[in-house]
mmCIF file as gemmi writes it, N, C-alpha and C atoms, coordinates in Angstrom:
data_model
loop_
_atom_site.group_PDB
_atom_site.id
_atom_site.type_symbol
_atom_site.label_atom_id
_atom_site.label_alt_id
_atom_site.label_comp_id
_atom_site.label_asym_id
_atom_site.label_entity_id
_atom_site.label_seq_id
_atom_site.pdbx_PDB_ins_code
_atom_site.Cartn_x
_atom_site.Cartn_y
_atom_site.Cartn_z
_atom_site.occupancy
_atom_site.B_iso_or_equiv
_atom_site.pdbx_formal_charge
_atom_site.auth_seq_id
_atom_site.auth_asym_id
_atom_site.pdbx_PDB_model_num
ATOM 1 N N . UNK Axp A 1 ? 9.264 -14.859 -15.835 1 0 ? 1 A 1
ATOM 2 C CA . UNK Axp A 1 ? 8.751 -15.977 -16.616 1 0 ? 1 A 1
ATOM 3 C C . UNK Axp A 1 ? 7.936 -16.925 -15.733 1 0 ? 1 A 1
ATOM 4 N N . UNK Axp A 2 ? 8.408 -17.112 -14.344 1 0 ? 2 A 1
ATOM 5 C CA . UNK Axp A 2 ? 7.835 -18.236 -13.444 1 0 ? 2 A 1
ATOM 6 C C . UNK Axp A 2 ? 6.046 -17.463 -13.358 1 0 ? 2 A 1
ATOM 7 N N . UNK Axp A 3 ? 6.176 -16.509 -13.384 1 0 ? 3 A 1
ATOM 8 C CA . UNK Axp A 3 ? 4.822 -15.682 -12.788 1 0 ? 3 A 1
ATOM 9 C C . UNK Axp A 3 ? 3.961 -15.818 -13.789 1 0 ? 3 A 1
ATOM 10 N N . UNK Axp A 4 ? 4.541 -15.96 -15.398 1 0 ? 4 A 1
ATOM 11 C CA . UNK Axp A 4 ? 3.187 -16.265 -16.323 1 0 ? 4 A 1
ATOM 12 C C . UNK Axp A 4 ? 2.997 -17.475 -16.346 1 0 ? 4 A 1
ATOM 13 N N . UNK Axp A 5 ? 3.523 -18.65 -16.161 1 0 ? 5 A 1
ATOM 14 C CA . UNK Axp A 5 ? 3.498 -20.32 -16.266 1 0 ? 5 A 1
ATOM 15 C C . UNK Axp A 5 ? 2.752 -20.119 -14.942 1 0 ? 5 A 1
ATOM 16 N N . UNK Axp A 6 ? 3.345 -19.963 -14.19 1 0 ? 6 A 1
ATOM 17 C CA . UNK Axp A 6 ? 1.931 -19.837 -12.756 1 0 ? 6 A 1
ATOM 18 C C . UNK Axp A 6 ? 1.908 -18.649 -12.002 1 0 ? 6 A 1
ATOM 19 N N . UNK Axp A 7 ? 0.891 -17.842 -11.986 1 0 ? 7 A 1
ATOM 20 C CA . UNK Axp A 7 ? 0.548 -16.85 -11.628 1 0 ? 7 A 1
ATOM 21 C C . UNK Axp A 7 ? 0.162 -16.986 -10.068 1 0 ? 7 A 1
ATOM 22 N N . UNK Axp A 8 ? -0.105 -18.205 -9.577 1 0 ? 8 A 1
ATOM 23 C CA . UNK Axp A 8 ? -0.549 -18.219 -7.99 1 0 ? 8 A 1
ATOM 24 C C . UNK Axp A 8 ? 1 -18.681 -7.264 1 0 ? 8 A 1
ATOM 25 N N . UNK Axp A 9 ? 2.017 -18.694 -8.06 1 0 ? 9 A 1
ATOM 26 C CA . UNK Axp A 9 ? 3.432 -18.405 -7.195 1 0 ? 9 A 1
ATOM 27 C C . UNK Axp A 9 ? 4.251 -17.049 -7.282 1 0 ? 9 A 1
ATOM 28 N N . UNK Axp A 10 ? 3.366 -16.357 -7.958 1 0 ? 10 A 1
ATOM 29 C CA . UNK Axp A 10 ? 4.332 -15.026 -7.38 1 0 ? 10 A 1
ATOM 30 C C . UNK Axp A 10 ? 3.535 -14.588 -5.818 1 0 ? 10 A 1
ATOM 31 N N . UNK Axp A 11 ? 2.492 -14.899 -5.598 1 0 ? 11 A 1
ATOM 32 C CA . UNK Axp A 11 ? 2.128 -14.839 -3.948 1 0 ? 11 A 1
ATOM 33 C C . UNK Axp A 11 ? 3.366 -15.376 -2.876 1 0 ? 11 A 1
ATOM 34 N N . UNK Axp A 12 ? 3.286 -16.416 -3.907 1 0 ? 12 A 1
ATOM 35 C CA . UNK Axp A 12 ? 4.127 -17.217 -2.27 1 0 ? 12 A 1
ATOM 36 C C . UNK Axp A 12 ? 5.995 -16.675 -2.57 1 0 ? 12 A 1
ATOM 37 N N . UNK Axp A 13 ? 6.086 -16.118 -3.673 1 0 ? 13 A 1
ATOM 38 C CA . UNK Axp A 13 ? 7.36 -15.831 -3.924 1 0 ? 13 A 1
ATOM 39 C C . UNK Axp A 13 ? 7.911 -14.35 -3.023 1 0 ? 13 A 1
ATOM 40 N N . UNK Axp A 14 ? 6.365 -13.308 -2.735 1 0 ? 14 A 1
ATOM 41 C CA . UNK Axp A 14 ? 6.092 -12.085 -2.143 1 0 ? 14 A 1
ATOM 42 C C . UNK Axp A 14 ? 6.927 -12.41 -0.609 1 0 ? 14 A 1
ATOM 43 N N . UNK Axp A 15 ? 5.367 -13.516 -0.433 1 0 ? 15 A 1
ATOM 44 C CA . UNK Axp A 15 ? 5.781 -14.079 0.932 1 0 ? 15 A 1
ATOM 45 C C . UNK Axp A 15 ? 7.601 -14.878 1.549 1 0 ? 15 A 1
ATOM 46 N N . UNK Axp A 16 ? 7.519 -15.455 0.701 1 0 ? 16 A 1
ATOM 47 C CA . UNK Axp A 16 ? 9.368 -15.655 0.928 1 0 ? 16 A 1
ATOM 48 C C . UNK Axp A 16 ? 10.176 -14.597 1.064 1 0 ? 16 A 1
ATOM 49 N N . UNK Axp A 17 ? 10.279 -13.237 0.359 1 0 ? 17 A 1
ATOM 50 C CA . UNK Axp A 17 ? 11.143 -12.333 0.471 1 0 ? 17 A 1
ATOM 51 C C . UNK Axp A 17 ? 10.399 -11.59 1.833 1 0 ? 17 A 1
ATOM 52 N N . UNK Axp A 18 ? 9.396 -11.273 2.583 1 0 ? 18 A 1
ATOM 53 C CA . UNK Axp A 18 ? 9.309 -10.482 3.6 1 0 ? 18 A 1
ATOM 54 C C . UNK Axp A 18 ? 9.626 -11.355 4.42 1 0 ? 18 A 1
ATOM 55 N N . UNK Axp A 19 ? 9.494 -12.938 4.654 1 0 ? 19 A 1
ATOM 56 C CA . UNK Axp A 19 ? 10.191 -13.476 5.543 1 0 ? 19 A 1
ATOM 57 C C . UNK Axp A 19 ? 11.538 -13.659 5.314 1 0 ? 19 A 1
ATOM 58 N N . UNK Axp A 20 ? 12.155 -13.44 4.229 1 0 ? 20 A 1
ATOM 59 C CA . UNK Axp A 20 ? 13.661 -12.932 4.589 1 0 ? 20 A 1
ATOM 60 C C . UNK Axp A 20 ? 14.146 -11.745 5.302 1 0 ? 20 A 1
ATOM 61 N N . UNK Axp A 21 ? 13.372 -10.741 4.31 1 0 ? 21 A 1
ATOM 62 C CA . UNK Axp A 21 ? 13.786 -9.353 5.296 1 0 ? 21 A 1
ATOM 63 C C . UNK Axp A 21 ? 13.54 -9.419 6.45 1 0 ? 21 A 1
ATOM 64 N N . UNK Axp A 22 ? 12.357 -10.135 7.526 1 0 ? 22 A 1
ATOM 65 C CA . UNK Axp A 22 ? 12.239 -9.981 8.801 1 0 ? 22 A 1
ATOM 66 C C . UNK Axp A 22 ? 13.058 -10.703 8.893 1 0 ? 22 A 1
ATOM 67 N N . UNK Axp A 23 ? 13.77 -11.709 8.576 1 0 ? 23 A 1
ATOM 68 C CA . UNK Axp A 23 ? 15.164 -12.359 9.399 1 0 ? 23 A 1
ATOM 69 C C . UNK Axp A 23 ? 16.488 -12.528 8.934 1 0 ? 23 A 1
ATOM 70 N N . UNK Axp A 24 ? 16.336 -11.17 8.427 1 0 ? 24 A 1
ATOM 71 C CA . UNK Axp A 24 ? 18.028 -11.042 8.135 1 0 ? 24 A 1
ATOM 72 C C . UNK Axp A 24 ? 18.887 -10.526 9.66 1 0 ? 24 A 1
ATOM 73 N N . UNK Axp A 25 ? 20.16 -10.71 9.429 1 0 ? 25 A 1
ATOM 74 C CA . UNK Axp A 25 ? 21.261 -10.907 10.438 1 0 ? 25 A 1
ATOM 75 C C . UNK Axp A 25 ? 20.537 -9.203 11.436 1 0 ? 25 A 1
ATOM 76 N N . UNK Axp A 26 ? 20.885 -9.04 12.658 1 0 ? 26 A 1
ATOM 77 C CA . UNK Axp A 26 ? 20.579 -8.21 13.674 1 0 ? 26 A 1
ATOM 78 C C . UNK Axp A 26 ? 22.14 -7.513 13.359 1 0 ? 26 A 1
ATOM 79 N N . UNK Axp A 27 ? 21.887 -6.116 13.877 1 0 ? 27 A 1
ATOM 80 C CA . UNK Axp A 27 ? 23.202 -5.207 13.454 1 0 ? 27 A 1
ATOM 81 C C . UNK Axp A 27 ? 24.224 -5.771 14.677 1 0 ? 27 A 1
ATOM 82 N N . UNK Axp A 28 ? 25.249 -5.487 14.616 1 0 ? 28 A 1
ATOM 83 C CA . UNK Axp A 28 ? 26.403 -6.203 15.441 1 0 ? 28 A 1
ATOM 84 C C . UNK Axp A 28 ? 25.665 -5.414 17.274 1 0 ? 28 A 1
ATOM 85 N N . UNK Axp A 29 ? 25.416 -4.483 17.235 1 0 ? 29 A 1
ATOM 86 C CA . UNK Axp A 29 ? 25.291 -3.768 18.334 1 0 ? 29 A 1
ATOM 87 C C . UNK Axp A 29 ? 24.049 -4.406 18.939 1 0 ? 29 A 1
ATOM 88 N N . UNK Axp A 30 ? 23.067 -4.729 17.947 1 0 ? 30 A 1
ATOM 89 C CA . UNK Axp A 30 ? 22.122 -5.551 18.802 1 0 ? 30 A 1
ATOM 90 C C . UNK Axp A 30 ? 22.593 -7.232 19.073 1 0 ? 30 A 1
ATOM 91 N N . UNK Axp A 31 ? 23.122 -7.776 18.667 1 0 ? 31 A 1
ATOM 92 C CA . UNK Axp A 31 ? 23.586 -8.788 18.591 1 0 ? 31 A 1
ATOM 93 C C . UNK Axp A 31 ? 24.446 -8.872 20.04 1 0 ? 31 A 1
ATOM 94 N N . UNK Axp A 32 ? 25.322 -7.944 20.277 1 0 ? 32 A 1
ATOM 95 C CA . UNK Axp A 32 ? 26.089 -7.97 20.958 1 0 ? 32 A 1
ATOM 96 C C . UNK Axp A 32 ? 25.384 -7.814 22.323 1 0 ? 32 A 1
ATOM 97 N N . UNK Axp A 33 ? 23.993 -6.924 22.458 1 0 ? 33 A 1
ATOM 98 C CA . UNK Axp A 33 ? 23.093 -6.661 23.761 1 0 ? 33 A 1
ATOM 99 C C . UNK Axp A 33 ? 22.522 -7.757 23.763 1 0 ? 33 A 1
ATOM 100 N N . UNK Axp A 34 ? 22.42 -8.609 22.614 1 0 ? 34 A 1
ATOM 101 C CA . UNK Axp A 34 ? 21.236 -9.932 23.087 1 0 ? 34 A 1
ATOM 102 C C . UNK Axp A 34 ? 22.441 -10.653 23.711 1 0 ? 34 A 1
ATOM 103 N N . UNK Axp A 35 ? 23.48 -10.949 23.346 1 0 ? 35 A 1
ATOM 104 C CA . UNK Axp A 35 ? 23.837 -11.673 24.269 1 0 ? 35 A 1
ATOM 105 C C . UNK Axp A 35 ? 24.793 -11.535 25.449 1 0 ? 35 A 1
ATOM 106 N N . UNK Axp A 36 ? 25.057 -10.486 25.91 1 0 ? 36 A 1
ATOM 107 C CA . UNK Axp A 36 ? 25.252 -9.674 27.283 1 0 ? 36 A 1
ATOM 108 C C . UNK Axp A 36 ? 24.121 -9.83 28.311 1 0 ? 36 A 1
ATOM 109 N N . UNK Axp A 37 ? 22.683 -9.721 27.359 1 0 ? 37 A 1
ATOM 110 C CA . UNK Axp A 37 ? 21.848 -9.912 28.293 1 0 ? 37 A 1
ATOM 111 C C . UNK Axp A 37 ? 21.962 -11.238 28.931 1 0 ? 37 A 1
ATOM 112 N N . UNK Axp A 38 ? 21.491 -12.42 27.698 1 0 ? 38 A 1
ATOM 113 C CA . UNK Axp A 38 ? 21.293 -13.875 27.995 1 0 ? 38 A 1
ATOM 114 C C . UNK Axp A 38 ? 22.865 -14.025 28.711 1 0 ? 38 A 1
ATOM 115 N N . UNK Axp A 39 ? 23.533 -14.126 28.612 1 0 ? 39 A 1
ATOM 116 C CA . UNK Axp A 39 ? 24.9 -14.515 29.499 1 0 ? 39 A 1
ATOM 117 C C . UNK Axp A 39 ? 25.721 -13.178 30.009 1 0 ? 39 A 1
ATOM 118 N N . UNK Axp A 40 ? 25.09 -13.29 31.349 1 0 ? 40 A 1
ATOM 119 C CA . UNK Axp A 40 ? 25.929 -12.257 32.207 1 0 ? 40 A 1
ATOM 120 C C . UNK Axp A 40 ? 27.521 -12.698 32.755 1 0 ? 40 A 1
ATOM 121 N N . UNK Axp A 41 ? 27.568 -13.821 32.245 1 0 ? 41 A 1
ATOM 122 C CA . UNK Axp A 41 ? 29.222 -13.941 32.637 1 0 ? 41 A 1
ATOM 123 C C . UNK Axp A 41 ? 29.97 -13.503 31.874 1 0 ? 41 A 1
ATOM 124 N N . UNK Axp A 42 ? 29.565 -13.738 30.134 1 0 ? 42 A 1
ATOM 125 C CA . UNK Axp A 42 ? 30.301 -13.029 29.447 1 0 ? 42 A 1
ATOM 126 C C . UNK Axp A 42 ? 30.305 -11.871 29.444 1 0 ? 42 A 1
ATOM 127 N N . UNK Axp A 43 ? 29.449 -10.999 29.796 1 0 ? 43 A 1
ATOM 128 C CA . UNK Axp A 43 ? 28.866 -9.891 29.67 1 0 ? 43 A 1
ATOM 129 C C . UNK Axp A 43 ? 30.333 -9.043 30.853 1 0 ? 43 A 1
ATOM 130 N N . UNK Axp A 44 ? 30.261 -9.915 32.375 1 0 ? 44 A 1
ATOM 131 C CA . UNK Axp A 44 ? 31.199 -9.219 33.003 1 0 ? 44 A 1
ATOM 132 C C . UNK Axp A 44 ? 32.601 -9.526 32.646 1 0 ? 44 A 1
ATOM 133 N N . UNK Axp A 45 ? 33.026 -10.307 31.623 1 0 ? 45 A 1
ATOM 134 C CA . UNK Axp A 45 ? 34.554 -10.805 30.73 1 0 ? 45 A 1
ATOM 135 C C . UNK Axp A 45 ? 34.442 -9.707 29.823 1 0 ? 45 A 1
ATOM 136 N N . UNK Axp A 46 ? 33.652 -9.12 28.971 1 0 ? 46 A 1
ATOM 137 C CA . UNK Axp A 46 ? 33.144 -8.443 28.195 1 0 ? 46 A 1
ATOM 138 C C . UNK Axp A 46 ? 33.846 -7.065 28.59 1 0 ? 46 A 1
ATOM 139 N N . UNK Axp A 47 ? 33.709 -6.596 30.14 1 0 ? 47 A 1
ATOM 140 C CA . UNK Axp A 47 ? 33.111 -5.508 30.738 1 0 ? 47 A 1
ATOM 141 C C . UNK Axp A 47 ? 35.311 -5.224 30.834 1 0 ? 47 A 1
ATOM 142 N N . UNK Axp A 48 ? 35.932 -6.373 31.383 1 0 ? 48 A 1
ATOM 143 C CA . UNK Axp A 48 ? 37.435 -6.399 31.574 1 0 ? 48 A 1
ATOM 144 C C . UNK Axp A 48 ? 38.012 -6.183 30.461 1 0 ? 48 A 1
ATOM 145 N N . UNK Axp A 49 ? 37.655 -6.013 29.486 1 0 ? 49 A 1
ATOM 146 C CA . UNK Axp A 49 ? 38.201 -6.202 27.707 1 0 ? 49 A 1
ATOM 147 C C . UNK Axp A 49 ? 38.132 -4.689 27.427 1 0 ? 49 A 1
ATOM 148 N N . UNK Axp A 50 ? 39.472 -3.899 27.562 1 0 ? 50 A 1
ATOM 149 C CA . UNK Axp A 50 ? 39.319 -2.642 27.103 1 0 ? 50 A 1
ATOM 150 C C . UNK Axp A 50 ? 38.481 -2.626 25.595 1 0 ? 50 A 1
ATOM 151 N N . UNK Axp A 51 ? 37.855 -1.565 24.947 1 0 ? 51 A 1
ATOM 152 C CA . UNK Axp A 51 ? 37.458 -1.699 23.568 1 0 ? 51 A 1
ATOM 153 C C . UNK Axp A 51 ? 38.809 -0.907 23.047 1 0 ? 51 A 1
């Protein structure tokens, strides 16, 4: 309904959902390398922690 009352916001409505998908949550495994990288202390607390 929003798209026939104004037709120049389903553009920007396009644009909102691909900038969601590019920033939805990172999978746990990358998440977990970004920050091993940025903090190597946790990274070696990390390393003592049987899985």
């Amino acid at each position: 309904m929003r798209d026939r009352r104004h037709p120049e916001l389903a553009r920007l409505d396009g644009h909102i959902e691909a900038q969601v998908e590019k920033h939805r949550p990172l999978s746990v495994d990358r998440l977990h390398a970004r920050f091993t990288r940025l903090w190597p202390r946790a990274n070696r607390v990390l390393r003592r922690i049987p899985a």
